[in-house]
C-alpha positions as MATLAB code, in Angstrom:
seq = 'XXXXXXXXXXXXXXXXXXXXXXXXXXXXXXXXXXXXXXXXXXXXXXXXXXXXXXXXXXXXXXXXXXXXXXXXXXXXXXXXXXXXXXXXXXXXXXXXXXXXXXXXXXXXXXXXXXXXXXXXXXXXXXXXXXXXXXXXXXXXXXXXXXXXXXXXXXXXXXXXXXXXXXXXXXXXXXXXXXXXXXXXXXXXXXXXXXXXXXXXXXXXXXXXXXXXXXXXXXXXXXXXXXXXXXXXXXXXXXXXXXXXXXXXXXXXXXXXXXXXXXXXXXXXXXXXXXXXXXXXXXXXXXXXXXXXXXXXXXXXXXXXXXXXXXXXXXXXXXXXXXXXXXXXXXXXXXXXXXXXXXXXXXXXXXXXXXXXXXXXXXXXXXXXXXXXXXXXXXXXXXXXXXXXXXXXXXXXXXXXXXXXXXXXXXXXXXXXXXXXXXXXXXXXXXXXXXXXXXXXXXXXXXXX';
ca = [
    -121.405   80.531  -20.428;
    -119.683   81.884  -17.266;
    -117.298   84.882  -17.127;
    -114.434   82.749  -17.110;
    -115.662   80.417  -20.229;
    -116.592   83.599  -21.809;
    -113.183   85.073  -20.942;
    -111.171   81.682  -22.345;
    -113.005   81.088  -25.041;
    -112.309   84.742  -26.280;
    -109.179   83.806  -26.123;
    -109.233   80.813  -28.143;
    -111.226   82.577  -30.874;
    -108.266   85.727  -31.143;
    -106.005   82.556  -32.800;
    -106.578   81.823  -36.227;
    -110.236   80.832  -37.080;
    -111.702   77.012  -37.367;
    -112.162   77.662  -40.897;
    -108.973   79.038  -41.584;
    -106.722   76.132  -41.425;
    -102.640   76.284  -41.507;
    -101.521   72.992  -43.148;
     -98.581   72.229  -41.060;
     -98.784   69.567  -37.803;
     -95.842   70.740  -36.666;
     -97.475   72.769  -33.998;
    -100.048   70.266  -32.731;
     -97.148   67.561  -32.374;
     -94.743   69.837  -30.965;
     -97.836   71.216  -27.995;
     -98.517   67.428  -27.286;
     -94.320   66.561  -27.162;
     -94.271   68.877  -24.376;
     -97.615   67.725  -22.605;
     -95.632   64.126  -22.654;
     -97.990   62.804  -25.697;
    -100.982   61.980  -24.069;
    -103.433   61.115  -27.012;
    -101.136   58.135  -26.964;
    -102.208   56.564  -24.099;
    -105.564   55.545  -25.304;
    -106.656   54.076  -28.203;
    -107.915   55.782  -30.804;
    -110.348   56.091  -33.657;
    -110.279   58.655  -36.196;
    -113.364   59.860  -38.686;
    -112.839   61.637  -41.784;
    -115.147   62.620  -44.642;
    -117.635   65.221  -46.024;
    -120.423   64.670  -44.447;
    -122.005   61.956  -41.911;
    -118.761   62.247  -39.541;
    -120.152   63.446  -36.574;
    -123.083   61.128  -36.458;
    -121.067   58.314  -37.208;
    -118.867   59.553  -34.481;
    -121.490   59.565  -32.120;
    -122.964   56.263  -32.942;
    -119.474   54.260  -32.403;
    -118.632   55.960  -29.066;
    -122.219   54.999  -28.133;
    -121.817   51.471  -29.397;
    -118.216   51.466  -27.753;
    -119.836   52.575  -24.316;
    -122.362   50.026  -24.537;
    -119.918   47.645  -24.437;
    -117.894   48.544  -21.651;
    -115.230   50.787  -22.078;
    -114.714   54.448  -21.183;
    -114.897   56.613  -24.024;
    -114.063   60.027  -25.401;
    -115.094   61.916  -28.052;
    -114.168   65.114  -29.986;
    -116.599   66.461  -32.684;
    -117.002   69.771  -34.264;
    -118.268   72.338  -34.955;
    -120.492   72.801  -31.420;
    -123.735   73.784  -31.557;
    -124.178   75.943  -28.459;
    -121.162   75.754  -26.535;
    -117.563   75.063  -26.903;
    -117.860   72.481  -24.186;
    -120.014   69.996  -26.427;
    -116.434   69.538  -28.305;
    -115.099   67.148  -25.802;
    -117.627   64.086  -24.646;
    -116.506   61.662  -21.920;
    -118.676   58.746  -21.527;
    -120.989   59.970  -24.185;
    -121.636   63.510  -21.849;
    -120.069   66.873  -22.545;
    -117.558   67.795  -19.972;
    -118.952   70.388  -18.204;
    -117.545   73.965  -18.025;
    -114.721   73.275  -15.216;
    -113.412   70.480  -16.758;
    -113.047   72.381  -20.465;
    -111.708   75.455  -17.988;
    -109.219   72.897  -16.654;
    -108.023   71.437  -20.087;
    -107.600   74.904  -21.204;
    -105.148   75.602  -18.060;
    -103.746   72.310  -18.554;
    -102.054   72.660  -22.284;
    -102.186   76.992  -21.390;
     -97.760   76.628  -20.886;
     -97.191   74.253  -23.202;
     -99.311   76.465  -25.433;
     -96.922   79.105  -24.791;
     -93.946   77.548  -25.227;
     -95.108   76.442  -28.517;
     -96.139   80.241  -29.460;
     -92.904   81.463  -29.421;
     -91.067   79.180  -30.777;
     -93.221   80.036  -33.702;
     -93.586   83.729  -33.685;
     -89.184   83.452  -33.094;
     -89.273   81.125  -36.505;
     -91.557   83.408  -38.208;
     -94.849   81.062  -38.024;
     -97.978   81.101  -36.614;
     -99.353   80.547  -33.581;
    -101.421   77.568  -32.416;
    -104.800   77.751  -34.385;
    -107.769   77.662  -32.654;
    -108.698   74.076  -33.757;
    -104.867   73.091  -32.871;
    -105.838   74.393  -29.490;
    -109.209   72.615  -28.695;
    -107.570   69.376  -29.956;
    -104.789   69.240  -27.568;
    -107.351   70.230  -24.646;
    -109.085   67.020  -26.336;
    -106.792   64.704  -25.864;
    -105.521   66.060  -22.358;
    -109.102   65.592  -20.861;
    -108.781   61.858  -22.036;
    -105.565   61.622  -20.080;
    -106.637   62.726  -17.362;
    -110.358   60.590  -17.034;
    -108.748   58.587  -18.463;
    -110.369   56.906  -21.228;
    -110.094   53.636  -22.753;
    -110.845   54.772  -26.225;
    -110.885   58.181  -28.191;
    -113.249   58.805  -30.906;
    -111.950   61.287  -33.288;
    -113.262   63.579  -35.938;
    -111.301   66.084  -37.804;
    -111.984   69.057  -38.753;
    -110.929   69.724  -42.060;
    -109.353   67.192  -44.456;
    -107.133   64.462  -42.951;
    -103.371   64.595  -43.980;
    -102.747   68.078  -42.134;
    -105.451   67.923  -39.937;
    -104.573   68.852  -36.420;
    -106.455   65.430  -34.859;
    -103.196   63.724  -36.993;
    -101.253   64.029  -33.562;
    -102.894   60.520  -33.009;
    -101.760   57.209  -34.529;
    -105.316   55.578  -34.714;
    -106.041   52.027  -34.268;
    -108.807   52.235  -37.092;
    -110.132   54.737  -39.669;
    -113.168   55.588  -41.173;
    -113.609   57.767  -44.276;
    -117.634   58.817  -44.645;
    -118.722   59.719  -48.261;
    -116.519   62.539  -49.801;
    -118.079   65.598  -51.890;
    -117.568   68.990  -52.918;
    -116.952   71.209  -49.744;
    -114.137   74.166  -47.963;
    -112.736   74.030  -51.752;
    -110.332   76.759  -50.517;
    -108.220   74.646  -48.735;
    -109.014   71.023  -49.924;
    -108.783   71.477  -53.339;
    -111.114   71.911  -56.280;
    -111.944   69.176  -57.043;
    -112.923   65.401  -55.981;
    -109.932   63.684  -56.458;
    -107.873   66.335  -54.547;
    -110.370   66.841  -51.689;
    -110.331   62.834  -51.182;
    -106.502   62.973  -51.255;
    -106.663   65.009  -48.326;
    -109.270   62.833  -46.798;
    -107.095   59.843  -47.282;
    -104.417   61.126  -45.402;
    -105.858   59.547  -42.013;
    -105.349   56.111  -43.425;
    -102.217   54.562  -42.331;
    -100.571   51.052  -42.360;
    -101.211   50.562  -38.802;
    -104.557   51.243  -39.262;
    -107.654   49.138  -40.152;
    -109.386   51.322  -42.871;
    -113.282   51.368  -43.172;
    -114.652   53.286  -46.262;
    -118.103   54.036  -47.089;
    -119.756   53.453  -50.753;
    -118.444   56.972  -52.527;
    -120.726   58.960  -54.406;
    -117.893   59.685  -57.061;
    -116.137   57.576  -58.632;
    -112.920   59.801  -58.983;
    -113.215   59.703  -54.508;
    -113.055   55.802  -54.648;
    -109.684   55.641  -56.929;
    -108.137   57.943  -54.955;
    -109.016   55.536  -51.593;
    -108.002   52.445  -53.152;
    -104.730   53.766  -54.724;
    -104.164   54.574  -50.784;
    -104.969   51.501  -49.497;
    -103.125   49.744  -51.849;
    -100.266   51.999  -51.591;
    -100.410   51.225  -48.061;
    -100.904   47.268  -48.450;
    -103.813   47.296  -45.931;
    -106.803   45.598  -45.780;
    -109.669   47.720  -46.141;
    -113.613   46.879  -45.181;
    -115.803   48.929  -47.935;
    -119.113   49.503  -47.772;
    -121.396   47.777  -50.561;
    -118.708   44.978  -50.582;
    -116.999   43.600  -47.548;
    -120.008   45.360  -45.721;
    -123.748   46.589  -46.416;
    -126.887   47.737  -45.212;
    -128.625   44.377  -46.285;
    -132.678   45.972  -45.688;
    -134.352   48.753  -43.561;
    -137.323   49.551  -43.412;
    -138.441   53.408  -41.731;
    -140.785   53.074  -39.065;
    -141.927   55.389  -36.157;
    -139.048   57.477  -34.690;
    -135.956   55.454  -36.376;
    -135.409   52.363  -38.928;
    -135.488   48.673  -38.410;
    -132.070   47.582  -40.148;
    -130.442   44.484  -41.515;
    -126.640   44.923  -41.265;
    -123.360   43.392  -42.637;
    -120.820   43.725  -40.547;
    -116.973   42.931  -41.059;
    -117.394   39.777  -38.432;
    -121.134   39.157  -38.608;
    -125.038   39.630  -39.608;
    -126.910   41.466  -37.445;
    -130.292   41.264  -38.372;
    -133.737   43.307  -36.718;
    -132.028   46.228  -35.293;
    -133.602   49.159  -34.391;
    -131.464   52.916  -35.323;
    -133.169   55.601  -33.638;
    -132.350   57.827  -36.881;
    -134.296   58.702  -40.013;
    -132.617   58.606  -43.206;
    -131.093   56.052  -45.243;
    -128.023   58.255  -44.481;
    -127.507   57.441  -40.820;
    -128.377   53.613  -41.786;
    -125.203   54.175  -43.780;
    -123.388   55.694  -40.968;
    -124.219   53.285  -38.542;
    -123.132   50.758  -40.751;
    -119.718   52.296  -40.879;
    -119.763   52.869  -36.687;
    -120.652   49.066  -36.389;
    -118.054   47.886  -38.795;
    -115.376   50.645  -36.939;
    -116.505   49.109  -33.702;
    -115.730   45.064  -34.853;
    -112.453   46.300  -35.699;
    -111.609   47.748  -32.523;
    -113.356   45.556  -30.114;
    -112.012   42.259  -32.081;
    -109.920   42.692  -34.727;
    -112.655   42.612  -36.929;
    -113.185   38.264  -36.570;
    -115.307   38.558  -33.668;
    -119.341   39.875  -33.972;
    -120.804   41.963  -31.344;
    -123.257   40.904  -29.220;
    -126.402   41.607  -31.103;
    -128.513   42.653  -27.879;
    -125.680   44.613  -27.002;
    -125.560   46.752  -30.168;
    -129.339   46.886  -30.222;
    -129.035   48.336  -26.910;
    -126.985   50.922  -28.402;
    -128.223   51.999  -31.806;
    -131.773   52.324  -30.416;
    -130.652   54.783  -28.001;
    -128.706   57.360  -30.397;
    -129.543   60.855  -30.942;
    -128.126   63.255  -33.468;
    -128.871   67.041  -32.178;
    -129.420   69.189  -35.358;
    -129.257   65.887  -37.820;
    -132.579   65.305  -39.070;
    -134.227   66.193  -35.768;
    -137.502   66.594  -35.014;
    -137.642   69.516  -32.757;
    -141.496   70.341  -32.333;
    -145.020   69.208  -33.745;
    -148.128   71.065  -34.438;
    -146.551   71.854  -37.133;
    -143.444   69.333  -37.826;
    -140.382   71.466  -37.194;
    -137.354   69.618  -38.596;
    -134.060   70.961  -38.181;
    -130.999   69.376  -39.888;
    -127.217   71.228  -40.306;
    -126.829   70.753  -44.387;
    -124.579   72.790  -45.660;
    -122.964   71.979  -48.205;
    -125.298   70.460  -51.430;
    -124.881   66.661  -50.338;
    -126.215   67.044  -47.195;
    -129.152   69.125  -48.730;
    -129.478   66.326  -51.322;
    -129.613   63.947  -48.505;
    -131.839   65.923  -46.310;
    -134.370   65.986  -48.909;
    -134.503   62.419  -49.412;
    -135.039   62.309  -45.826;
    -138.099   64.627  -45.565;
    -139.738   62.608  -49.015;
    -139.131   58.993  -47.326;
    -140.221   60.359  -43.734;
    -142.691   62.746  -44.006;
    -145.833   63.315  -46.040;
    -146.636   67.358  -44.952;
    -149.286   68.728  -47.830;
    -147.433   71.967  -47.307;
    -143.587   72.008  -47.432;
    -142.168   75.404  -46.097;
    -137.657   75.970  -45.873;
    -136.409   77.940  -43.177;
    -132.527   78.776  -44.924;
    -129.741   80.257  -43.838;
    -126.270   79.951  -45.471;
    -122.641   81.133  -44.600;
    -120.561   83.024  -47.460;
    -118.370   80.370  -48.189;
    -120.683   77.988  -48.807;
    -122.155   77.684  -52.571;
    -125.912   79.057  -51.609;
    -127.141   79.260  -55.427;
    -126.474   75.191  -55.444;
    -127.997   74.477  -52.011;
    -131.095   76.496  -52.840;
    -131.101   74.653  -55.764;
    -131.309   71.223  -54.344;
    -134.127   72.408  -51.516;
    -136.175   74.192  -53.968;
    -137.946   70.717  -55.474;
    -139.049   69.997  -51.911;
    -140.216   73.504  -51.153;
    -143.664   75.242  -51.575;
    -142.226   77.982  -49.797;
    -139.138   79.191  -48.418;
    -138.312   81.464  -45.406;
    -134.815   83.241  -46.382;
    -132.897   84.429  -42.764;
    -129.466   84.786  -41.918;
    -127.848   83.248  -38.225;
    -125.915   85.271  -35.823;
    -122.818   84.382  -37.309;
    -120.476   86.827  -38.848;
    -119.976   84.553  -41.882;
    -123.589   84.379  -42.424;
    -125.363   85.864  -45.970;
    -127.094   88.584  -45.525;
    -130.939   88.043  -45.775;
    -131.505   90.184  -48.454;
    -128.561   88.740  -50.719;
    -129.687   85.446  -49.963;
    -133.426   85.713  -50.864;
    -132.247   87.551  -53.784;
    -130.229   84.305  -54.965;
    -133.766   82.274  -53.959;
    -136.047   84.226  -55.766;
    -133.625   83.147  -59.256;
    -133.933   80.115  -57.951;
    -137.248   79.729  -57.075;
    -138.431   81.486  -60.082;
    -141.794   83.006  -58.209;
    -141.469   85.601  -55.303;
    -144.291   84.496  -54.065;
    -142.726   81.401  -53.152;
    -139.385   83.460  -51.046;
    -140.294   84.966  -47.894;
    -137.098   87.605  -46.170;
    -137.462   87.562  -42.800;
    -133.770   88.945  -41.125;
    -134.884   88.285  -37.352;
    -134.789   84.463  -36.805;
    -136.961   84.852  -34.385;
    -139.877   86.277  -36.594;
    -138.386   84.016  -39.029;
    -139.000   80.984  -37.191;
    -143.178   82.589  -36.581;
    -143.148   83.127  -40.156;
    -142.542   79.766  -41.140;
    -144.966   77.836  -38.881;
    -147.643   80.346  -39.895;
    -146.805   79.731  -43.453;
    -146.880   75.562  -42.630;
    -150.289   76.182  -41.197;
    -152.128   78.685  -43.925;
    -155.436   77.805  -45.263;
    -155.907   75.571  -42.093;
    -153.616   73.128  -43.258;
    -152.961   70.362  -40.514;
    -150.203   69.028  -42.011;
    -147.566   71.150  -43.092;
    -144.399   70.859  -41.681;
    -141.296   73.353  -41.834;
    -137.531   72.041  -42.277;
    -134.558   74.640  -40.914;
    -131.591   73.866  -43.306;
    -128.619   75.775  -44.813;
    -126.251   75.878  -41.649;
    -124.820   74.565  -38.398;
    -125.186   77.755  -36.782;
    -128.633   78.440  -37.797;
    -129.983   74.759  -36.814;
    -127.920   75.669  -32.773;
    -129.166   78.824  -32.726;
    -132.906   78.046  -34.040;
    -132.719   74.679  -31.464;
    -131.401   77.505  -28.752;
    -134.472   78.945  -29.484;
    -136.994   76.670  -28.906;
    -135.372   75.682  -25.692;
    -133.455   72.514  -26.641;
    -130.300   71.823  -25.033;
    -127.401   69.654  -26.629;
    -127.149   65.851  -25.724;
];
């Protein structure tokens, strides 16, 4: 980052914290009143859910771009800088533009600050903030279509200052408890908040059942037509191949049949599925198919930085953000249907308010050996605490490696992937978003 980026995004991080949400939109609607609304003068597409959003984010804008129109796109968390937040045309903006956004809602921001702090509230959060740079930058490209993920839930999310034309809810599990709620049904409530009855709704399959009632009492409290995966839509047959899936889809207007997803994982055939279907909806009201070479064009083309990525060979390096036990469940799946390494070595990192004993749990079937390490972030586990929860886990301390320095973490791993001369190990990096951008920072890769 430069001085400058360094200097604003300081100041974005002295407001309240991304994971420390105040449930009030208030704020965010009040910030974009003054700006003169812009997030309405583009259409919009919002993504909600557990896990899977930010792919499927990235997958619609691509499909969207493929067919024409100018797109942006707001995703979180970043993985190395705060300018991968904000995507126009399917690129970052780069470091001017997110300097310029910043100036641009900087009075408004103001304005909005004291009002509070006279009322006895709270500042703009720092996700409040972002979002409204968001949406500005779309104004000003402009762009023809937003693509929108929130951060956390849906009904007070700060990304509810738009009125989208279509929403998707990915599957819904156990995760940021503290603020959603304890349990399924109440974390699904607040997912369900971004449906509305001027929005098309588009649902994937649910893992729990007590997730899916709460959806459909929405969408029939809503009296909306909803497209739900596994009914109305489906992954008909894929079949994994070399560096993606060949895919049979059902879409809300059409079969698409023989197309290629540059993604591993049954997973991201699931979220593509749920772009596709987003992307009928928007493009034609949802009675008009896409142009099958033109969404072939598109879904063979994605990429997913820190999603199941391969990130070097000699031995298989595979770094993936799961961090909550879903997307570990999921990630292991991955690695079984994907992969065949003799020797199976974790690289894990976790963040305190994430439940580590479960995660570890979940990895530990897949695991001959685990490297325990800790990311640069403040919220991270301390390596010691955390191998002490794997070596419970693991039940053999043979098996649990502490290595503190991710660095010599990272050596430790490949050495242990390659031991006894074995040409086929491979090592997956797991536990964390920061730890999969900051062990991709390492190795030289750059966000895309």
């Amino acid at each position: 980052m430069s001085p400058e980026l360094r200097e604003v995004y300081a100041a974005l991080l002295e407001r309240a914290p991304e994971n420390r949400i105040e449930p009030d939109l208030s704020r965010i609607q009040r910030v974009m009143e003054l700006m003169g609304d812009p997030q309405n003068s583009y259409r919009s597409i919002r993504i909600a859910g557990t896990n899977g959003k930010t792919t499927t984010a990235r997958i619609l804008e691509r499909i969207l771009r493929e067919a024409g129109l100018r797109t942006g796109r707001t995703t979180s968390p970043h993985l190395r800088s705060p300018v991968e937040r904000i995507a126009i045309d399917g690129a970052s903006i780069d470091e001017e533009g997110f300097l310029q956004a910043y100036r641009d809602v900087e009075p408004f921001a103001a304005i909005v600050d004291a009002e509070q702090e006279a009322a006895g509230g709270v500042r703009l959060t720092y996700f409040e903030y972002l979002t409204a740079m968001a949406f500005q930058a779309f104004a000003s490209a402009p762009v023809d279509v937003a693509v929108v993920e929130t951060g956390l839930g849906g009904t007070w999310d700060a990304t509810g200052a738009v009125a989208p034309d279509v929403a998707v809810i990915t599957p819904i599990s156990l995760d940021h408890q503290d603020y959603l709620g304890d349990t399924i049904a109440e974390i699904a409530g607040e997912k369900a908040g971004i449906l509305t009855a001027d929005a098309t709704a588009i649902l994937a399959s649910q893992p729990y059942e007590d997730a899916a009632d709460v959806l459909r009492e929405r969408i029939t409290e809503l009296g909306i037509e909803a497209a739900i995966e596994d009914q109305q839509i489906g992954v008909l047959a894929r079949t994994p191949g070399v560096g993606g899936q060949m895919l049979s889809l059902q879409g809300i207007a059409g079969r698409y049949e023989e197309v290629f997803l540059s993604l591993l994982g049954e997973h991201q055939a699931r979220n593509a599925l749920l772009a596709l279907a987003a992307a009928e909806a928007l493009l034609g009201d949802g009675s008009t198919p896409l142009d099958q070479e033109m969404l072939g064009a598109a879904l063979s083309t994605i990429t997913s930085p820190g999603r199941a990525e391969v990130v070097r060979q000699a031995p298989t390096m595979l770094v993936d953000a799961a961090h909550n036990p879903a997307g570990a469940l999921t990630l292991v799946e991955t690695v079984r249907e994907n992969f065949r390494f003799t020797r199976t070595v974790g690289l894990v990192g976790i963040l305190q308010d994430k439940d580590a004993a479960e995660i570890l749990e979940v990895l530990e079937p897949l695991l001959d050996s685990v490297v325990i390490t800790q990311s640069g972030s403040p919220r991270a586990i301390s390596a010691d605490r955390l191998a002490d929860l794997a070596r419970d886990v693991f039940e053999d301390e043979d098996r649990v490696l502490e290595q503190a320095s991710l660095p010599d973490a990272i050596q430790a791993a490949v050495d242990l992937a390659e031991s006894e001369g074995d040409q086929f190990g491979g090592v997956v990096v797991a536990g964390s978003v920061t730890l999969a951008a900051e062990v991709r920072d390492l190795l030289g890769l750059e966000e895309d």
